[in-house]
PQR file of N, CA, C, O and H, with PARSE charges and radii, in Angstrom:
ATOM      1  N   UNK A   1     154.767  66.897  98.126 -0.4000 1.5000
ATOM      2  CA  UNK A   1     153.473  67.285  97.601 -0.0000 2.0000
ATOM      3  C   UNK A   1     153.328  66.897  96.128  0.5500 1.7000
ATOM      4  O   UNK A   1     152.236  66.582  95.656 -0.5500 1.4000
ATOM      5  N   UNK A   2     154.340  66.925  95.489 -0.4000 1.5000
ATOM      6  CA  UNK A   2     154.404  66.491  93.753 -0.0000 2.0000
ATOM      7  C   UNK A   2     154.774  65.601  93.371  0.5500 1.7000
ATOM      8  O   UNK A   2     154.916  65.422  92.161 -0.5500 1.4000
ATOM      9  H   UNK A   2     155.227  67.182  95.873  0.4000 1.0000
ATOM     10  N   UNK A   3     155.054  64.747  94.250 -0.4000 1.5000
ATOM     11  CA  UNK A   3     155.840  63.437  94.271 -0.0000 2.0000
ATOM     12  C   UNK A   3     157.643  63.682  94.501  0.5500 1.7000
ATOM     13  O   UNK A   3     158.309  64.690  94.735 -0.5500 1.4000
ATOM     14  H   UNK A   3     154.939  64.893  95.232  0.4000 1.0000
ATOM     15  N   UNK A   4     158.039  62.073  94.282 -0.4000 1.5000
ATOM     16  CA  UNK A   4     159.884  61.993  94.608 -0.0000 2.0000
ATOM     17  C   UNK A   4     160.621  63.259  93.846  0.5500 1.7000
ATOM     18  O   UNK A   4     161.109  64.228  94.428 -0.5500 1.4000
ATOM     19  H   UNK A   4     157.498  61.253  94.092  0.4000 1.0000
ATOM     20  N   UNK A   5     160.593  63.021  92.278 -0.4000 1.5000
ATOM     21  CA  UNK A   5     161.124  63.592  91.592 -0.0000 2.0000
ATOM     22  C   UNK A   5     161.380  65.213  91.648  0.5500 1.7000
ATOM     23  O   UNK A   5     162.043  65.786  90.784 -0.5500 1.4000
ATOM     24  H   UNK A   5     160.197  62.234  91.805  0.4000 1.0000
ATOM     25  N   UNK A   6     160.694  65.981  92.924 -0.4000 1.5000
ATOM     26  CA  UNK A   6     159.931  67.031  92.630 -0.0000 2.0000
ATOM     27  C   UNK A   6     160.581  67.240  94.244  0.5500 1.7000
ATOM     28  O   UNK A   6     159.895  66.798  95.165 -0.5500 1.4000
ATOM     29  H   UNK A   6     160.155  65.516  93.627  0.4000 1.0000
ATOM     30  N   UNK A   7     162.168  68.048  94.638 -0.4000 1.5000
ATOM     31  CA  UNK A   7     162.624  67.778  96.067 -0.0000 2.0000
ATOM     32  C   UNK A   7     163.451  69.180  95.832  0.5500 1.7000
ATOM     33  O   UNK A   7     163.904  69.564  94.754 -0.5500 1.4000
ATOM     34  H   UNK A   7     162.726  68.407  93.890  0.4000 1.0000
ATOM     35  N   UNK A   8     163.533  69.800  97.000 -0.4000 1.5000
ATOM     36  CA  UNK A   8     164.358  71.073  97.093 -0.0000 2.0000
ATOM     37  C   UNK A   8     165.544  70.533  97.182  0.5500 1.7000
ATOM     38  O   UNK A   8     165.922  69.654  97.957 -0.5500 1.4000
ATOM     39  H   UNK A   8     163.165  69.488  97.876  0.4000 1.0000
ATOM     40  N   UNK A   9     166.264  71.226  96.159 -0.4000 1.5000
ATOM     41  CA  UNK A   9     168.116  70.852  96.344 -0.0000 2.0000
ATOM     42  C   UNK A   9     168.722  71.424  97.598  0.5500 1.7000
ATOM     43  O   UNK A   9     168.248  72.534  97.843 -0.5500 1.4000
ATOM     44  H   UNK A   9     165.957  71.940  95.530  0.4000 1.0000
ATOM     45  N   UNK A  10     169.457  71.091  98.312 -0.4000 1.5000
ATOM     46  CA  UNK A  10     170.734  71.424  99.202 -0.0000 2.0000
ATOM     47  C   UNK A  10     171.664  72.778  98.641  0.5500 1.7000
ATOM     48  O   UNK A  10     172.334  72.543  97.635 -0.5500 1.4000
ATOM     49  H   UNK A  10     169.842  70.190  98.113  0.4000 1.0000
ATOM     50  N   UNK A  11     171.720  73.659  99.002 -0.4000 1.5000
ATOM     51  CA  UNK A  11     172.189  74.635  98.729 -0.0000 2.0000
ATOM     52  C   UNK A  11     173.618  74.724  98.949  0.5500 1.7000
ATOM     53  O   UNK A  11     174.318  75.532  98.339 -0.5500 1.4000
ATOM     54  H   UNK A  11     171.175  73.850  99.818  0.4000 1.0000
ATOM     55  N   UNK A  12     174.134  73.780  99.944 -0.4000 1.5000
ATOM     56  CA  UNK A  12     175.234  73.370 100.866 -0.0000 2.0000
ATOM     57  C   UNK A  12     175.865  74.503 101.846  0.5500 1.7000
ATOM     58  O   UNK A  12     177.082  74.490 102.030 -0.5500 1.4000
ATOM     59  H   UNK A  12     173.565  73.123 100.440  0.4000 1.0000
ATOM     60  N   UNK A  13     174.972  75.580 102.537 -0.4000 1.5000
ATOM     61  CA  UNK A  13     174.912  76.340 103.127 -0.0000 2.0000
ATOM     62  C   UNK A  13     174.963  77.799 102.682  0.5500 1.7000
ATOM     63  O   UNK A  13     175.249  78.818 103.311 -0.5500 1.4000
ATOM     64  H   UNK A  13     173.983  75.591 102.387  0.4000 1.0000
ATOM     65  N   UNK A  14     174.542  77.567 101.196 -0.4000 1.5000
ATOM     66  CA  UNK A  14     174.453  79.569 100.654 -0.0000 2.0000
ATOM     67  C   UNK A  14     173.013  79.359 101.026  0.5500 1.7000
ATOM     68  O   UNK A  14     172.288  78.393 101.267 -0.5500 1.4000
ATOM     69  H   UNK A  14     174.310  76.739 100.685  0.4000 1.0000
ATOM     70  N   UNK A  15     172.897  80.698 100.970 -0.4000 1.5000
ATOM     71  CA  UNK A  15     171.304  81.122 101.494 -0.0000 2.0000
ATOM     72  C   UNK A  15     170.448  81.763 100.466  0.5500 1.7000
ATOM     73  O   UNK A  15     171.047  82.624  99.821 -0.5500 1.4000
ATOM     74  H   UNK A  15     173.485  81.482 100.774  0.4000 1.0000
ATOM     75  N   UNK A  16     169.480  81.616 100.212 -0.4000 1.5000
ATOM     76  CA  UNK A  16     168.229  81.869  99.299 -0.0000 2.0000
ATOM     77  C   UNK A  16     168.885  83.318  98.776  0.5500 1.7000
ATOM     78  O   UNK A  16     168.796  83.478  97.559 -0.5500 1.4000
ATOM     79  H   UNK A  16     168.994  80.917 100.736  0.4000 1.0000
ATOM     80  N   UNK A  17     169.596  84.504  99.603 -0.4000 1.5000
ATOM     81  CA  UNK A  17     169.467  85.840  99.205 -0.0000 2.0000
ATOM     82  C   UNK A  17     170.734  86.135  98.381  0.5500 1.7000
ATOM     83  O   UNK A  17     171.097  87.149  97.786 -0.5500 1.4000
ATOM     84  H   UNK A  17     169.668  84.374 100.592  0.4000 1.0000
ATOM     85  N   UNK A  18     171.371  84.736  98.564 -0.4000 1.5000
ATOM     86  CA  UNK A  18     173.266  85.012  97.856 -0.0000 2.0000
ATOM     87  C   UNK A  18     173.297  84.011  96.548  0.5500 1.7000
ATOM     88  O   UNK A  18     174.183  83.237  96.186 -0.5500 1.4000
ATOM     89  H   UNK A  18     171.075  83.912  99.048  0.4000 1.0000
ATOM     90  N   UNK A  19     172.019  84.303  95.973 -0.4000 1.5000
ATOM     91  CA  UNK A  19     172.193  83.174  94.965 -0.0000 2.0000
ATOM     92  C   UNK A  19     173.664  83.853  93.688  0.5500 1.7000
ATOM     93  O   UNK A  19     174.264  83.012  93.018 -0.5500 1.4000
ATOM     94  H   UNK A  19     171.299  84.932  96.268  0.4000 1.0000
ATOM     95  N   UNK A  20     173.866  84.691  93.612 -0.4000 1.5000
ATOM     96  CA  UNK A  20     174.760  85.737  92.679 -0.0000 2.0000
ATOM     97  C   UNK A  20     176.490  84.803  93.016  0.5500 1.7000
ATOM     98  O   UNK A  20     177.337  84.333  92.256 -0.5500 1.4000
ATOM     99  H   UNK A  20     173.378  85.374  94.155  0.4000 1.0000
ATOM    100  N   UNK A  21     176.346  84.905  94.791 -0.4000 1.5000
ATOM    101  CA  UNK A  21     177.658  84.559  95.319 -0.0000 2.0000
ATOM    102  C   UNK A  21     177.888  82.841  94.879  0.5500 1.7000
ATOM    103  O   UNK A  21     178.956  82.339  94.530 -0.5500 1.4000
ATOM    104  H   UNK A  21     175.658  85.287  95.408  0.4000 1.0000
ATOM    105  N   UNK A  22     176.447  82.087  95.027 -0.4000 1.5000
ATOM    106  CA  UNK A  22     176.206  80.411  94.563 -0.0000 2.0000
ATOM    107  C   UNK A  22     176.659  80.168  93.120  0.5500 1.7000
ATOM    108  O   UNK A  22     177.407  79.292  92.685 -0.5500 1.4000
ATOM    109  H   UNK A  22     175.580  82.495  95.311  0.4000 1.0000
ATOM    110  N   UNK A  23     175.833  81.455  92.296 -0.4000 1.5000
ATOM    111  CA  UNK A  23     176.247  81.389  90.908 -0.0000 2.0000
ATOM    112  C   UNK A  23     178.148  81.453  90.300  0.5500 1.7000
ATOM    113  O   UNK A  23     178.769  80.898  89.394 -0.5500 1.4000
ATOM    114  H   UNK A  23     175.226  82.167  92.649  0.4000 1.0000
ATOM    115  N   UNK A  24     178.496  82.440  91.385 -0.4000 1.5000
ATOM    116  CA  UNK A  24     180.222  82.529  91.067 -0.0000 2.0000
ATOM    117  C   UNK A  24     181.109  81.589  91.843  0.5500 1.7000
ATOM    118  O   UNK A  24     182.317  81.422  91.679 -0.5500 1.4000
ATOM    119  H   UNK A  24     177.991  82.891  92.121  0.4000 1.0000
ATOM    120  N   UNK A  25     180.480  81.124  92.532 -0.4000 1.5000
ATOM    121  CA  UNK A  25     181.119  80.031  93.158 -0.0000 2.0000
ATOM    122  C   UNK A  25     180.957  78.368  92.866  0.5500 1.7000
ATOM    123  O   UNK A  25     181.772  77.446  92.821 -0.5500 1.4000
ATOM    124  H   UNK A  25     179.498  81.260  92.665  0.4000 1.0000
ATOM    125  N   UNK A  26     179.463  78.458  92.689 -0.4000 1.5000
ATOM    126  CA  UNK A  26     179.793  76.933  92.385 -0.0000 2.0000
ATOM    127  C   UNK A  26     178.668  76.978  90.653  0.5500 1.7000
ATOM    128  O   UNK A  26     177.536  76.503  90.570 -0.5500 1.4000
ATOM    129  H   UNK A  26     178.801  79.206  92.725  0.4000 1.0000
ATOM    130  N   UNK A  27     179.142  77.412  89.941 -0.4000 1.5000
ATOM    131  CA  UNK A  27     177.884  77.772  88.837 -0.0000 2.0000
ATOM    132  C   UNK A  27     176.852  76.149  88.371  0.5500 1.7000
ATOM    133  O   UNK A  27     175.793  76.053  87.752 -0.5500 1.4000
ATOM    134  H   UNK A  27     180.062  77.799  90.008  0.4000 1.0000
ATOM    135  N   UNK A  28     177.589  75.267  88.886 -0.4000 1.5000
ATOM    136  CA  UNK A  28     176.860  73.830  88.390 -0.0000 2.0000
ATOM    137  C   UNK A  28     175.416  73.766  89.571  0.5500 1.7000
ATOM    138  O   UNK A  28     174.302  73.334  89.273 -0.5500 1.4000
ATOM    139  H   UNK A  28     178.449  75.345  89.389  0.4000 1.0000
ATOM    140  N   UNK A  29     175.732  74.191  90.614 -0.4000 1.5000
ATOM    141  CA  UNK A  29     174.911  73.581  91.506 -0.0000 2.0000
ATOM    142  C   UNK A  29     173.455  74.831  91.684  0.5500 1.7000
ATOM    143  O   UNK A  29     172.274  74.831  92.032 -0.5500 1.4000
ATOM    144  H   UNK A  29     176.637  74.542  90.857  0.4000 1.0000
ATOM    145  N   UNK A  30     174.653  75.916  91.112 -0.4000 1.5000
ATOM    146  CA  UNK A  30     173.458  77.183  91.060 -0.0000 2.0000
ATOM    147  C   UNK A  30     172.369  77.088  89.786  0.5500 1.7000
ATOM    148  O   UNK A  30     171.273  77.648  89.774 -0.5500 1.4000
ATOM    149  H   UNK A  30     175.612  75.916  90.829  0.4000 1.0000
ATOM    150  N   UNK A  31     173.066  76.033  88.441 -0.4000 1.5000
ATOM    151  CA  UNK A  31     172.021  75.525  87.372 -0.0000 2.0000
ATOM    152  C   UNK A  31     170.700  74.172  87.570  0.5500 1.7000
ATOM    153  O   UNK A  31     169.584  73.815  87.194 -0.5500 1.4000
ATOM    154  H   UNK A  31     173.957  75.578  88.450  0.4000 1.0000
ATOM    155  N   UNK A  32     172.083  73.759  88.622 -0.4000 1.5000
ATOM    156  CA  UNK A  32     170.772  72.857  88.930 -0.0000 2.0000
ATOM    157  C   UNK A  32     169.312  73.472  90.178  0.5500 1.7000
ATOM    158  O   UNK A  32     168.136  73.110  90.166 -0.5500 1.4000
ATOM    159  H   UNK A  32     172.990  74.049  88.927  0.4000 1.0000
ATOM    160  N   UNK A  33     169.914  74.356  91.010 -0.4000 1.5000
ATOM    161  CA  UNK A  33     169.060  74.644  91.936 -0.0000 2.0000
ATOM    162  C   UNK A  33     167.882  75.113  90.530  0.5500 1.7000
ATOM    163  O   UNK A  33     166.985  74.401  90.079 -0.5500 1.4000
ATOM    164  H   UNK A  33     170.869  74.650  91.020  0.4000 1.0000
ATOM    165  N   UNK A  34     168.226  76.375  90.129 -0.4000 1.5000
ATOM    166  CA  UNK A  34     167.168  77.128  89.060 -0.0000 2.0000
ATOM    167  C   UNK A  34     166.490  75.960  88.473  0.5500 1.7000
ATOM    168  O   UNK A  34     165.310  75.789  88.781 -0.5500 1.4000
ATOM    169  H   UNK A  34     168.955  76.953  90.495  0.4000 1.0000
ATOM    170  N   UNK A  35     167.163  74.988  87.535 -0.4000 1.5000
ATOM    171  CA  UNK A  35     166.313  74.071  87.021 -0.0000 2.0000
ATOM    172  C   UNK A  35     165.147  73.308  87.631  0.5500 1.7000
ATOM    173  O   UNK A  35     164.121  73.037  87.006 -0.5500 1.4000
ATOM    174  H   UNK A  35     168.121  75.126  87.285  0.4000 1.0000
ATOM    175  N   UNK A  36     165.366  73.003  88.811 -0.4000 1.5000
ATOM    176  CA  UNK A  36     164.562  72.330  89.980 -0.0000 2.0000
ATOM    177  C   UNK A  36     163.679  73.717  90.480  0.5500 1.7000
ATOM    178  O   UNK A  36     162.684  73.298  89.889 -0.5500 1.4000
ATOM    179  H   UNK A  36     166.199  73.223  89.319  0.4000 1.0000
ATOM    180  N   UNK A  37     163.469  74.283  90.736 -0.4000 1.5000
ATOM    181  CA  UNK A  37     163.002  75.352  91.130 -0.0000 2.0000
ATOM    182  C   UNK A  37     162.204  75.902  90.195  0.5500 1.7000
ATOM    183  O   UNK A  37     161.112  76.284  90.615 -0.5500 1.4000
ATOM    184  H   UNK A  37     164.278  74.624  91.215  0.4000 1.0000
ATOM    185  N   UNK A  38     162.488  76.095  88.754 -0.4000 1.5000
ATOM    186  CA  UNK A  38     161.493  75.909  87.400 -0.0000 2.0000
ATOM    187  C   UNK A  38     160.471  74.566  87.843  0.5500 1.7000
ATOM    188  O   UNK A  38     159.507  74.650  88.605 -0.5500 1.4000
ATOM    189  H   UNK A  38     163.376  75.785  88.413  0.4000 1.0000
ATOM    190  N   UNK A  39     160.890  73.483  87.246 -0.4000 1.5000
ATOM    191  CA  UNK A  39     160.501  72.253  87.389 -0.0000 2.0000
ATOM    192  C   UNK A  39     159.254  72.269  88.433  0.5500 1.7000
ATOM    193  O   UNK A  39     158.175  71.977  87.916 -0.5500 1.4000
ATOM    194  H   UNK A  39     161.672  73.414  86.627  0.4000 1.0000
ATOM    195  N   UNK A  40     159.238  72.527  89.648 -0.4000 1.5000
ATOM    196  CA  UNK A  40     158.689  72.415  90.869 -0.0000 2.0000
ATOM    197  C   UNK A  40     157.156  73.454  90.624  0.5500 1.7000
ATOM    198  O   UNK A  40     155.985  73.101  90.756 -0.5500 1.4000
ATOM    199  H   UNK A  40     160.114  72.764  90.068  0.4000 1.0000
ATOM    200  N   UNK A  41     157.699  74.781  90.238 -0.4000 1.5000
ATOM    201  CA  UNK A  41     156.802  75.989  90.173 -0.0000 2.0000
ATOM    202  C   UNK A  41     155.841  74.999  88.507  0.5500 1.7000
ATOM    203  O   UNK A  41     154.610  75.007  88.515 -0.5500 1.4000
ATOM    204  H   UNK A  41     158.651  75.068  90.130  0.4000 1.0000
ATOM    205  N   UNK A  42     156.564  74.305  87.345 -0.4000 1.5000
ATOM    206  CA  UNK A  42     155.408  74.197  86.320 -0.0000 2.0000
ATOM    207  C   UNK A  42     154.681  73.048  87.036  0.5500 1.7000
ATOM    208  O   UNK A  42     153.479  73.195  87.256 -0.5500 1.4000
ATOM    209  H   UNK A  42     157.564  74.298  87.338  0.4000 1.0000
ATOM    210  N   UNK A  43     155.297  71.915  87.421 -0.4000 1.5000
ATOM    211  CA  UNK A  43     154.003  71.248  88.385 -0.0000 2.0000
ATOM    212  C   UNK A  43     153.106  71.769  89.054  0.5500 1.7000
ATOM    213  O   UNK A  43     151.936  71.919  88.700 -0.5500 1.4000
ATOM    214  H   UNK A  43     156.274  71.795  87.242  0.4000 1.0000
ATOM    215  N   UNK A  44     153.491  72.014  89.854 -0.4000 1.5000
ATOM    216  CA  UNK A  44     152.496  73.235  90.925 -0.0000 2.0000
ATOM    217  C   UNK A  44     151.824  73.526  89.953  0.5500 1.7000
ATOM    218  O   UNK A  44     150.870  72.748  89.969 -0.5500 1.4000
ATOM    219  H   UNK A  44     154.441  71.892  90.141  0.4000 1.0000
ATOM    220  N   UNK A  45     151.723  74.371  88.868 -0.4000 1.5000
ATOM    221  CA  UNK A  45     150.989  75.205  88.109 -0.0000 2.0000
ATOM    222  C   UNK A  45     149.826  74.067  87.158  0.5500 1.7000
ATOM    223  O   UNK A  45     148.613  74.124  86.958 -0.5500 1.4000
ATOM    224  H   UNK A  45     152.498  75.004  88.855  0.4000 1.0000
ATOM    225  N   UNK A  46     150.656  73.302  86.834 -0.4000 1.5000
ATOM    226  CA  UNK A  46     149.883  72.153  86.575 -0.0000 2.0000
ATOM    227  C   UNK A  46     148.890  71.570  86.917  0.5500 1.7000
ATOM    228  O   UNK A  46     147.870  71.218  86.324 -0.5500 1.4000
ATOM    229  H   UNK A  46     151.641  73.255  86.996  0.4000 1.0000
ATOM    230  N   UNK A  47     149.415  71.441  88.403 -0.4000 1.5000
ATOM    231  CA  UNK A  47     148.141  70.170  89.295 -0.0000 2.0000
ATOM    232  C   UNK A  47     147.209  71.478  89.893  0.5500 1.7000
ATOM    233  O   UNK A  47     146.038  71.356  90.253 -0.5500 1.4000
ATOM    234  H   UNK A  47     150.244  71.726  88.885  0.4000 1.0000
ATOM    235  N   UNK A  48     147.921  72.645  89.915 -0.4000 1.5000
ATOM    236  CA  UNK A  48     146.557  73.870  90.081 -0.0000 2.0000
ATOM    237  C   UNK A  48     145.325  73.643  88.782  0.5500 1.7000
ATOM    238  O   UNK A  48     144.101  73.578  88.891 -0.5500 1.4000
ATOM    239  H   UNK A  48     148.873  72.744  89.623  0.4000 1.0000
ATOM    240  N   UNK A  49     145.889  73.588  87.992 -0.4000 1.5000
ATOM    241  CA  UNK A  49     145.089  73.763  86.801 -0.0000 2.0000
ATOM    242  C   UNK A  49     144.140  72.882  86.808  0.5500 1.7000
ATOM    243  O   UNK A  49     142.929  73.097  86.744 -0.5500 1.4000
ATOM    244  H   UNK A  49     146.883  73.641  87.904  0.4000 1.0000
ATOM    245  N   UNK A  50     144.949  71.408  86.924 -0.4000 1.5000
ATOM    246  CA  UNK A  50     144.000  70.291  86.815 -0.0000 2.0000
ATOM    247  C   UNK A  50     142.906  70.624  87.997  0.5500 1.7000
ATOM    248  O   UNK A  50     141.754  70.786  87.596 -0.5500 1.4000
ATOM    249  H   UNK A  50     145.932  71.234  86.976  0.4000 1.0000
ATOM    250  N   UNK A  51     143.074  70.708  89.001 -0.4000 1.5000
ATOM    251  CA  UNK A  51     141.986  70.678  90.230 -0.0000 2.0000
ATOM    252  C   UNK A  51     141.016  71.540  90.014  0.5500 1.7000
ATOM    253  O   UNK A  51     139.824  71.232  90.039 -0.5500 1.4000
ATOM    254  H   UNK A  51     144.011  70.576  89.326  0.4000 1.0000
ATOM    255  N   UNK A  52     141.645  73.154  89.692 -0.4000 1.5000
ATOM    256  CA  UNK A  52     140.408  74.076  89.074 -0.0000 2.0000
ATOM    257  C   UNK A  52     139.659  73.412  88.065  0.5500 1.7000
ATOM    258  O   UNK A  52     138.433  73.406  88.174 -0.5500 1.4000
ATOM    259  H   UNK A  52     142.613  73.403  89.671  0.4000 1.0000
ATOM    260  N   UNK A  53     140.211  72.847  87.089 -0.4000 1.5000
ATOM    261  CA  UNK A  53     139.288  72.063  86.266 -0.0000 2.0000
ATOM    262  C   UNK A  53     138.584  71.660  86.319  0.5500 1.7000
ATOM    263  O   UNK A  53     137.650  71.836  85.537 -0.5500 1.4000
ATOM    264  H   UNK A  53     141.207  72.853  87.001  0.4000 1.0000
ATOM    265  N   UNK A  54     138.575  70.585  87.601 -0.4000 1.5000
ATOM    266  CA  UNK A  54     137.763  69.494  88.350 -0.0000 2.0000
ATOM    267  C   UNK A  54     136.513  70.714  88.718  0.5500 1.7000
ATOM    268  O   UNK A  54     135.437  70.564  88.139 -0.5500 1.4000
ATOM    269  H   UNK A  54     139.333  70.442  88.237  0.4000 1.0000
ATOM    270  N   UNK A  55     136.636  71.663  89.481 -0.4000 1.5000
ATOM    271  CA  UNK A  55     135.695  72.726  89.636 -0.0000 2.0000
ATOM    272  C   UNK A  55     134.779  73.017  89.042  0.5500 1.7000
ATOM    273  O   UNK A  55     133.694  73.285  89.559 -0.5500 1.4000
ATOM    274  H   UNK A  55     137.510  71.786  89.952  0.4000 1.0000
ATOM    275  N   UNK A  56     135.132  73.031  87.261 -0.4000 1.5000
ATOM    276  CA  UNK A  56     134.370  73.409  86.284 -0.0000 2.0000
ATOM    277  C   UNK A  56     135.223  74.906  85.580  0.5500 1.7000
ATOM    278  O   UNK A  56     134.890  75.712  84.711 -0.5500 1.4000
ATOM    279  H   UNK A  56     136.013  72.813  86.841  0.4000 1.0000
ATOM    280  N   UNK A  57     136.427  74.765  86.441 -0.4000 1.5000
ATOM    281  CA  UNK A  57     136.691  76.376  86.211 -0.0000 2.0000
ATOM    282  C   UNK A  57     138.296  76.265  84.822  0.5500 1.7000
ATOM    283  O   UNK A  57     139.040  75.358  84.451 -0.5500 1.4000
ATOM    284  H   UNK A  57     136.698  74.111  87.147  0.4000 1.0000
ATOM    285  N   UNK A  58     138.141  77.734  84.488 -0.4000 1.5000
ATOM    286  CA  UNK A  58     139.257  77.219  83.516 -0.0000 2.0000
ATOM    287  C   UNK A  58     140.364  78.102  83.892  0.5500 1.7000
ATOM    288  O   UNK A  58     140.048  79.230  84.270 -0.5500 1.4000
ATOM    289  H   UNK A  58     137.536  78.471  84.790  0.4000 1.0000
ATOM    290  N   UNK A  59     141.701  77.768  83.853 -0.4000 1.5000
ATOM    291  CA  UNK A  59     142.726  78.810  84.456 -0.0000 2.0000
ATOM    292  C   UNK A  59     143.824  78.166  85.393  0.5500 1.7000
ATOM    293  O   UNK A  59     143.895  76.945  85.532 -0.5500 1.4000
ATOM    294  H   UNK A  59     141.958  76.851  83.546  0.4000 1.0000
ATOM    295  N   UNK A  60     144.408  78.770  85.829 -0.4000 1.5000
ATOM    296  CA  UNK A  60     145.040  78.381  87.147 -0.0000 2.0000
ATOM    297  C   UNK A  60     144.301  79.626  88.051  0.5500 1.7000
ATOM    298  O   UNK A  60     144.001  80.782  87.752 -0.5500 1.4000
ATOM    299  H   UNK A  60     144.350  79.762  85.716  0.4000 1.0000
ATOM    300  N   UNK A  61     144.117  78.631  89.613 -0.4000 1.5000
ATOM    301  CA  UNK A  61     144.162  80.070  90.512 -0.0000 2.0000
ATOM    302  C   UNK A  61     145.064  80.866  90.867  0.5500 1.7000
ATOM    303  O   UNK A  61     146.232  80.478  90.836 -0.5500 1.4000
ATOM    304  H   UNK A  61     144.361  77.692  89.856  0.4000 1.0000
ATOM    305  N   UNK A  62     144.684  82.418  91.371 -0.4000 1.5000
ATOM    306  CA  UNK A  62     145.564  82.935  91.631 -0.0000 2.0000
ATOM    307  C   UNK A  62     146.015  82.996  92.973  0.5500 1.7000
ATOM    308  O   UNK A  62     147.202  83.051  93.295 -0.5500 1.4000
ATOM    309  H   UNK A  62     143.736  82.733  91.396  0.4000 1.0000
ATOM    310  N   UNK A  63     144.954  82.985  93.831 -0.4000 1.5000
ATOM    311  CA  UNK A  63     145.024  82.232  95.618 -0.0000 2.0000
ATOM    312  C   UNK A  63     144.165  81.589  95.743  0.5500 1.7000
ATOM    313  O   UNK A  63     143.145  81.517  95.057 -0.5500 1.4000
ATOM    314  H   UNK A  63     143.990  82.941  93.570  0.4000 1.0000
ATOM    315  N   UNK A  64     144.615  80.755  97.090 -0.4000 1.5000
ATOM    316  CA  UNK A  64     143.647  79.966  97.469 -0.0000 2.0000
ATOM    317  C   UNK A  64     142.353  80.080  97.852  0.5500 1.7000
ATOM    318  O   UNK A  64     141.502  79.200  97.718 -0.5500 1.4000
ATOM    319  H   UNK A  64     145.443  80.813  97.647  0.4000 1.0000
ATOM    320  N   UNK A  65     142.172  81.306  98.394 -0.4000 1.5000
ATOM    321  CA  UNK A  65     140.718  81.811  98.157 -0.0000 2.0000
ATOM    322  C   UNK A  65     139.991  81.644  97.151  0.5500 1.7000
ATOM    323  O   UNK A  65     138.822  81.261  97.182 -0.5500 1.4000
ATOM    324  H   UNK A  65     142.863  82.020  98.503  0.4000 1.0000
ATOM    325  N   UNK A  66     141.058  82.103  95.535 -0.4000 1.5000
ATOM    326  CA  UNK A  66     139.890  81.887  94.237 -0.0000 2.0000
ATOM    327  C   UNK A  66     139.438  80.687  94.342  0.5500 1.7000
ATOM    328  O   UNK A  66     138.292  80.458  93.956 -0.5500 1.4000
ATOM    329  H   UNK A  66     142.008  82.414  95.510  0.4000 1.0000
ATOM    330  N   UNK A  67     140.147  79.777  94.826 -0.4000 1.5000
ATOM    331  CA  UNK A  67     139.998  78.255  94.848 -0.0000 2.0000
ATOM    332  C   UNK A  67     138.634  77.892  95.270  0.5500 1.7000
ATOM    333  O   UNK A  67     137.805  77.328  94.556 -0.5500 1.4000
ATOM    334  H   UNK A  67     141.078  79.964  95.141  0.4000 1.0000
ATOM    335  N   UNK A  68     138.434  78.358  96.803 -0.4000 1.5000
ATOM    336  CA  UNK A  68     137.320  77.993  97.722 -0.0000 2.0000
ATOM    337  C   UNK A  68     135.970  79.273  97.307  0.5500 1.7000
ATOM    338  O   UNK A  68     134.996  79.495  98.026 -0.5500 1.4000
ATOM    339  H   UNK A  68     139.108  78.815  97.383  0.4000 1.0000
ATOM    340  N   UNK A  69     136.294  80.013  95.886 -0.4000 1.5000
ATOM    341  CA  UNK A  69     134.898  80.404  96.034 -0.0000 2.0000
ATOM    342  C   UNK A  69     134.087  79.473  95.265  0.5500 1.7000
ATOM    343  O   UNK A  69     132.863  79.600  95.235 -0.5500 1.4000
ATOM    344  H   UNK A  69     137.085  79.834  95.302  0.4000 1.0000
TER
END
């Protein structure tokens, strides 16, 4: 959706809820997940912005509903 650069990392089988156990175990891969996971959410927030713009509107939305009124 955000382009190449912009891809969910491989967790290499920890799961979304053991990020604590990812962090003590492999702490490199648990900096990169967070970093990418930042990264991903300010795009998003970004290309929200820009499109509301396009609207006339100023902000990011907060759902997609605000979007379609």
């Amino acid at each position: 959706m955000h382009g190449e650069d912009f891809f969910k990392l491989d967790l290499k089988g920890y799961r979304e809820g053991k990020m604590f156990k990812l962090l003590v175990d492999n702490p490199n891969l648990f900096e990169s997940y967070a970093i990418q996971d930042s990264r991903i959410t300010v795009k998003h927030i970004n290309e929200m912005g820009k499109r509301y713009f396009e609207l006339g509107k100023i902000g990011v939305p907060l759902t997609v509903t605000s979007v379609a009124k």
